[in-house]
N, C-alpha and C positions, 0 to 999 in steps of 0.2 A: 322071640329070637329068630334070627335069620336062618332061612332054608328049613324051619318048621311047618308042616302041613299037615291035615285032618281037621278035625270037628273039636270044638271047644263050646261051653257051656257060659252064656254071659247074661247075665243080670244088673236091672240099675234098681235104684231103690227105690222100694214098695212096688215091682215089678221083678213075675216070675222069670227063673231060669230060661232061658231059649237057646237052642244050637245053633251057633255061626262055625260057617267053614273057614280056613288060616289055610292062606296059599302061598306059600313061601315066605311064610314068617311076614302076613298081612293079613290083618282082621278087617273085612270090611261090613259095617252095620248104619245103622240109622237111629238119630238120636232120636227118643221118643220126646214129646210133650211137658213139658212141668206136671207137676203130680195136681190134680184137680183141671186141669186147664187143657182143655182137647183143642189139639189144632185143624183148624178151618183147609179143609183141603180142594186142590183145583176142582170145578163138576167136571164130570166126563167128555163133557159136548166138548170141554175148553183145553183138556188135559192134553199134554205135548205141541199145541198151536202157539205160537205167534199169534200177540192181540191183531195184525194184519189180516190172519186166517181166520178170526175167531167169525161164525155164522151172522148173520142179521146185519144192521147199519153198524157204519163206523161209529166208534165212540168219539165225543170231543173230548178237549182239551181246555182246562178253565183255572181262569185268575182271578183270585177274589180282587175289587176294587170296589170298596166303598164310600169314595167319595174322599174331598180334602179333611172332612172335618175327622176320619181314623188317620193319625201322623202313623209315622213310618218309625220301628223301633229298632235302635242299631242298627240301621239300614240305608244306605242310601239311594235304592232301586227302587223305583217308584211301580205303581201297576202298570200304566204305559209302557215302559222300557219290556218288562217280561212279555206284553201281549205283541208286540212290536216284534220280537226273536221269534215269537214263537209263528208270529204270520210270515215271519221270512225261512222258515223255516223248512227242511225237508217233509215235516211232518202233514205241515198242509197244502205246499207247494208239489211233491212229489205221492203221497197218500192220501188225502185229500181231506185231511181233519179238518172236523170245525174249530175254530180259536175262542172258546166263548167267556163274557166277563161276568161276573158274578157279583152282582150290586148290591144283596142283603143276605142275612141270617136266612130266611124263609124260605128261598131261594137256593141256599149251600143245603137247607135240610133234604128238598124234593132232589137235587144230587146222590145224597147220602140213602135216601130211599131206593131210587134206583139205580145203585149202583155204577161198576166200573163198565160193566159190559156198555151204558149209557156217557158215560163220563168217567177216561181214565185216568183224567190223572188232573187234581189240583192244586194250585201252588199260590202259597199265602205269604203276599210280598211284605209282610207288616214286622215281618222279624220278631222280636219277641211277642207282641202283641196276636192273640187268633179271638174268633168270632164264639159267642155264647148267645143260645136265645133271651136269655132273661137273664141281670145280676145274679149273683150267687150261683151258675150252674155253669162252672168252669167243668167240674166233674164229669156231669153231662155229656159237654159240649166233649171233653175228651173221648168219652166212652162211643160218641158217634164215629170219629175221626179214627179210633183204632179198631170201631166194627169195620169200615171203609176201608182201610188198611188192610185186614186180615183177611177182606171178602177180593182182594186182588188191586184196589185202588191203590194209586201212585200220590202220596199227601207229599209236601216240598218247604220244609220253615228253611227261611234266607237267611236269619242271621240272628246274633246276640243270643240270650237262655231262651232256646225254644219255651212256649206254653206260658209266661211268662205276667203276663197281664192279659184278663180276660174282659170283651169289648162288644157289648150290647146296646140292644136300642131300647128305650123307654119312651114313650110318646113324642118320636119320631127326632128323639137326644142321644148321642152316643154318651154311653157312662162305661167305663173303666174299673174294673176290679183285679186289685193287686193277688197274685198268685204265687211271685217266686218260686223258688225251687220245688214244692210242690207239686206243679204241673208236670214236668218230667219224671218226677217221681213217683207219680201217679201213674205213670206207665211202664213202670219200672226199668227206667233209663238214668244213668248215671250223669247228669251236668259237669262237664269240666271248667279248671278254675282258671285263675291267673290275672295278671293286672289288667285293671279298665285301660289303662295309659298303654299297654303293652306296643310295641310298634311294629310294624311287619316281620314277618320272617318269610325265611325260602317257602317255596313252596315243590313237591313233589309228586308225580303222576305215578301210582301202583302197575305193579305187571298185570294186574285186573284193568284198573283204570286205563292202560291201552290199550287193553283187548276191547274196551267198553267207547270209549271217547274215538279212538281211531288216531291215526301218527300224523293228521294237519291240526287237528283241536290239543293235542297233548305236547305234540312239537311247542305251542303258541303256550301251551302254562308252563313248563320246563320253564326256571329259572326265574317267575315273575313270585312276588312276594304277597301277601297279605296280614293279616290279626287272626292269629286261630288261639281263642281262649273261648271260654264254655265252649270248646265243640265236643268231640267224640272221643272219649274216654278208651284207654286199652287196660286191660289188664283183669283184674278180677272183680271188680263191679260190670263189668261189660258181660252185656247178657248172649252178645255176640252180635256183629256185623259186618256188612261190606264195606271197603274202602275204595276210595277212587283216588283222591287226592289228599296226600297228608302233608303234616307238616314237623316240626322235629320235633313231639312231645304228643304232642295228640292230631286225630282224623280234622281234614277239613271239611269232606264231601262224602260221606256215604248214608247207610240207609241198615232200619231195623224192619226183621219181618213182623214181630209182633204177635206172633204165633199163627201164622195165614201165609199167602202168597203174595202180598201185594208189597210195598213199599213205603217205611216213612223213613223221608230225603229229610238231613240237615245240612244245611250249608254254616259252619261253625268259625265264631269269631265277630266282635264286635266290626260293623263297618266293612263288609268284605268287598273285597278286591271286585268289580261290576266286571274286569275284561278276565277275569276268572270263573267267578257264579253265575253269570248268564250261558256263555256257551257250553262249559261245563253241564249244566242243566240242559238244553237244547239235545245236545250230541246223547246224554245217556238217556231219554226219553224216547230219540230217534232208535238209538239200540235197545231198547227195552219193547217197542212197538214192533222192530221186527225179528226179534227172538224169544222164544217158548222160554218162560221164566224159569227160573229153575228150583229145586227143591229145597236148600236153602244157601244162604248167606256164601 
């Protein structure tokens, strides 16, 4: 109630009693963790920095491109177009990142080893389609991508049902293993629905999404339209996220933490808008590089 203040007694479940203070009828706390599931927290060295500030060499920045023979799913951004933004970009123009391409599985794993402070951020232009070492280990391949995630890395699917079909080499052959909905569910993320045929709609920039893109990149999506079907779900399957850009039913651009500090980007809707998802992505990468992430969502 308004204008109530002292100490109150708050508990979540299967977690004891603790005192929070109530300052004029405001409770302010911190949501704990899922029950089993300990969240990944910033190290010290990194806490309150800007990846700009963080010690040691700069981290790059990478696009999987595997070559003509992985196609593009719901997508029509090729890897060139993203490495191309991204070398025109503030990030390596003005800070001086690397832009680096990322040619096989073997190659995304030594990423995934060392981490974000090495490589923070990458982005898998294949829209449904992501990379698996060997058939049948879609699970796997996920369970890398959301340690990467949780450990502070910045993961980016383009378009259609994320996780979707999983895309390995076998004696030097890409093979293809169906996934569907599965794959996001495997992470426990909600897939939104709607028709294949569906045809553009408005498109809208968050009072987040200005503070984040900035008033020449948000001015420029204001009013332009796209397909936002499988994107980002609201409501009570939504394990909770950021928005940047929505659309009038579901998110088109935001990001889940996954229980850590890092970021998984979906850009949602079959076929999306190129003069939307490219800079879009650009501009919140450039603000995420130079501001101290924040605690959640």
């Amino acid at each position: 109630p308004a204008g109530v203040s002292g100490t109150v007694r708050l508990s979540f479940d299967g977690t004891a009693a603790v005192p929070v203070a109530v300052k004029q009828g405001s409770l302010v706390f911190r949501l704990p963790g899922r029950p089993g599931q300990a969240r990944v927290e910033l190290p010290p060295a990194l806490a309150g920095k800007a990846p700009r500030d963080w010690p040691g060499e700069k981290p790059a920045v990478a696009v999987l491109d595997f070559g003509p023979a992985v196609g593009l799913g719901w997508t029509k951004i090729p890897p060139k177009s993203w490495i191309d933004a991204l070398q025109q970009s503030r990030l390596a123009s003005n800070h001086g990142l690397t832009i680096r391409r990322i040619a096989g599985t073997a190659e995304l794993q030594e990423v995934f080893k060392a981490g974000p402070t090495k490589c923070l951020a990458v982005i898998n232009p294949y829209g449904e389609g992501f990379p698996a070492m060997a058939p049948g280990q879609w699970r796997e391949a996920l369970d890398h991508i959301r340690d990467y995630v949780r450990c502070g890395g910045w993961w980016w699917e383009t378009g259609g049902y994320s996780f979707h079909s999983a895309a390995s080499q076998v004696n030097g052959q890409w093979r293809f293993d169906a996934v569907g909905p599965q794959g996001t569910g495997y992470l426990g993320l909600p897939g939104g629905g709607g028709d294949v045929e569906q045809t553009p709609e408005p498109l809208s920039v968050t009072a987040e999404g200005r503070a984040w893109l900035g008033k020449e990149v948000s001015d420029r999506i204001a009013g332009s339209a796209s397909t936002v079907n499988r994107a980002l779900l609201r409501g009570n399957e939504d394990p909770g996220h950021i928005t940047l850009v929505t659309g009038r039913e579901q998110d088109f651009v935001g990001a889940y933490r996954l229980g850590g500090w890092g970021w998984l980007w979906r850009i949602g809707g079959f076929y999306p808008n190129a003069d939307v998802a490219v800079p879009v992505t650009v501009a919140t990468m450039e603000y995420l590089y130079t501001h101290a992430p924040p605690l959640s969502p």
